[in-house]
RODO-2510 file (C-alpha; in nm, 4 decimals, decimal comma):
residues 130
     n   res          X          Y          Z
     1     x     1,0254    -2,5186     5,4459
     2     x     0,9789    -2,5619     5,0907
     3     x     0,7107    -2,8636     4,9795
     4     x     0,6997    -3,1262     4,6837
     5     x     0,4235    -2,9657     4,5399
     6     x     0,6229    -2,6119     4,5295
     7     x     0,9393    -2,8035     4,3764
     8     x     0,6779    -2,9765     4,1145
     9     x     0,5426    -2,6703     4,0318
    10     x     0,9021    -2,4900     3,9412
    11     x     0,9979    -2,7661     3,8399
    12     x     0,6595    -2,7594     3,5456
    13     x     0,8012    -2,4785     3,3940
    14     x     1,1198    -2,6697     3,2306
    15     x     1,1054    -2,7672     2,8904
    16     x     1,4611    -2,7983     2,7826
    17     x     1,8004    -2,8317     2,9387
    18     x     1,8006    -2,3957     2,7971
    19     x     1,5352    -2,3623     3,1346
    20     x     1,7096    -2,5650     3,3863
    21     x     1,9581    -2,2197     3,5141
    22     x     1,6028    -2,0156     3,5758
    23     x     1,4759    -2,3327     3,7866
    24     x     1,7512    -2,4252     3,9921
    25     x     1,7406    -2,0092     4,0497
    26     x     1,3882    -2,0818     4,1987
    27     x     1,4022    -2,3857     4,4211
    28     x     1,7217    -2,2658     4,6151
    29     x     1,4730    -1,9274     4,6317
    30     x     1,2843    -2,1916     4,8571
    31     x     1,5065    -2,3427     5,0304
    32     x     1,6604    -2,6138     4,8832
    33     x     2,0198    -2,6794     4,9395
    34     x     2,1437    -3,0394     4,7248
    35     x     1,9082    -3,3025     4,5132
    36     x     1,9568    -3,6419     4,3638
    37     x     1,7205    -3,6967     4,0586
    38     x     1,7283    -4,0992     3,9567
    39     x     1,7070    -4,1808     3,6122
    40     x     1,5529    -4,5063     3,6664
    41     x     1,2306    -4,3980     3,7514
    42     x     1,2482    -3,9887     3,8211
    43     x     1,2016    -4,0166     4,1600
    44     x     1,3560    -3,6850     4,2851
    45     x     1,4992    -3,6400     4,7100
    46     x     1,5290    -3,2467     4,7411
    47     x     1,7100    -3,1104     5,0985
    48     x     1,7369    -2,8620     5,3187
    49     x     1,8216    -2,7024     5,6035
    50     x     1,7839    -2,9190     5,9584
    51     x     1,7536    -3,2384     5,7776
    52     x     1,4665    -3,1054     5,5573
    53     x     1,3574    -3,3741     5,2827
    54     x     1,0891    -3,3689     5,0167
    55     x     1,0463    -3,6423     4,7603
    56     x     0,8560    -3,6277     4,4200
    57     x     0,7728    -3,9271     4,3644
    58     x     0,8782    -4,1572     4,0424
    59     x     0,7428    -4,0217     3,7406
    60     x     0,7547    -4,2556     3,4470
    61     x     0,7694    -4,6386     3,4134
    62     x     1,0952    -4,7630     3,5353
    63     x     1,4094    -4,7440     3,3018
    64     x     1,6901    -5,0087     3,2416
    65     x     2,0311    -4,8242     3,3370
    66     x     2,3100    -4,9304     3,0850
    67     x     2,5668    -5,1383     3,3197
    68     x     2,8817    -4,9386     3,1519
    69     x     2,8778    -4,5374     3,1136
    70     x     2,9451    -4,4291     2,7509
    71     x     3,0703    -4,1246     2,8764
    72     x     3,1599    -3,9116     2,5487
    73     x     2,8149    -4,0220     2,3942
    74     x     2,6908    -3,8806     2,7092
    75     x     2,8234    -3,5798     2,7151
    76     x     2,7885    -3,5167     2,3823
    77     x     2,3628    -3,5617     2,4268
    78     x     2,3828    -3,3750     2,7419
    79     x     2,5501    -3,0606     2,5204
    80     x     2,2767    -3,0792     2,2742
    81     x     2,0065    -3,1026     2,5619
    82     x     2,1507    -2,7881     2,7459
    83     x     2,1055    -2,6633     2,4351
    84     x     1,7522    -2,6681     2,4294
    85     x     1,7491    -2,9547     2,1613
    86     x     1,6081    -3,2201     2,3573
    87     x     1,3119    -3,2655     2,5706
    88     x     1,3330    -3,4127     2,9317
    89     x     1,2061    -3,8020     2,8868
    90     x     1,4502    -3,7761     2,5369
    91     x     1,7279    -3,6667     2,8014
    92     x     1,6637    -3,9249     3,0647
    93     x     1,5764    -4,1783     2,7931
    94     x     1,9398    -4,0785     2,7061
    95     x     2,1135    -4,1068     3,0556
    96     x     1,9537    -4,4981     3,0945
    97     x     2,1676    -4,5781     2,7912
    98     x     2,4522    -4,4455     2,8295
    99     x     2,4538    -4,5650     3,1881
   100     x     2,4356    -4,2439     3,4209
   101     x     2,2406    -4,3631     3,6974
   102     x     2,1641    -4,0089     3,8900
   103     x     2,2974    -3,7232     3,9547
   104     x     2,3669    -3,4327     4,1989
   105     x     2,3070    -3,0955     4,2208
   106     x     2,4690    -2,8835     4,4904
   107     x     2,2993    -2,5187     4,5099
   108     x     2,5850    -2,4037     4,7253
   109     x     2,8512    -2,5087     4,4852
   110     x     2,6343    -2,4616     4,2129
   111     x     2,7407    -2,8298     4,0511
   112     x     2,5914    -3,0721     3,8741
   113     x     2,7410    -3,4208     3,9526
   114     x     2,6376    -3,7355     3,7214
   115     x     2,7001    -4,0598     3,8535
   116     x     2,7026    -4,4211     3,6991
   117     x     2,5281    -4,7587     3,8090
   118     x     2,8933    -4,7935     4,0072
   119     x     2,8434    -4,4645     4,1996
   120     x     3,1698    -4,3333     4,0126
   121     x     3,1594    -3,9454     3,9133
   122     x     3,1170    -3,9588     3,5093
   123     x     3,1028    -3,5295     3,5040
   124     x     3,0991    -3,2213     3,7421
   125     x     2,9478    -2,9244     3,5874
   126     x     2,9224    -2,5697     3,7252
   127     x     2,5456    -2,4722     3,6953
   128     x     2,5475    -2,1413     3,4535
   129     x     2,4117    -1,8829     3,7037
   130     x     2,1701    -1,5890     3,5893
***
């Protein structure tokens, strides 16, 4: 079974949203089958088979969450972040203020679900595959 510091180490090598395909290619390599990453703090639950769970630990100094998601704004930042035009405390700085509390990745589905502080689905993305 795959361990935090093997998920910390793949997950070192992402700089922009433009790296996130290559890394989700490597942790289901090990094992992993769904995540939730939280915004508030980067605290990240990775899981696998028979009930397998690893959690990295918060990252950064905890983050206010926007009460209401501004959804378009959102998606709008998230484009230019997949695009490589962001870094990854700009794009979570982004997510606490446009209110996207977590989100979801599925490896089996290949989704990326976010969430806001109300647990309602703001976007489902397909994870580009390479």
């Amino acid at each position: 079974m795959f361990t935090a510091e093997q998920i910390k180490a793949a997950h070192s090598k992402v700089k922009s949203g433009a790296d996130f395909p290559a890394y989700i290619k490597e942790i289901k390599a090990l094992g992993v089958t769904h995540y939730e990453a939280y915004v508030s703090d980067g605290h990240i639950d990775y899981h696998g088979a028979n009930n397998h769970t690893a959690k990295v630990p918060e990252k950064y100094a905890p983050l206010a969450i926007a009460d209401t998601a501004k959804v378009e704004t959102f998606k709008a930042e998230l484009l230019a972040h997949q695009q490589g035009k962001t870094d990854y405390l700009t794009f979570i700085a982004m997510c606490a203020e446009t209110g996207i509390e977590k989100w979801e990745i599925c490896l089996d589905k290949m989704t990326c679900t976010y969430f806001d502080k109300a647990g309602t689905e703001v976007l489902v993305e397909q994870i580009p595959q390479l």
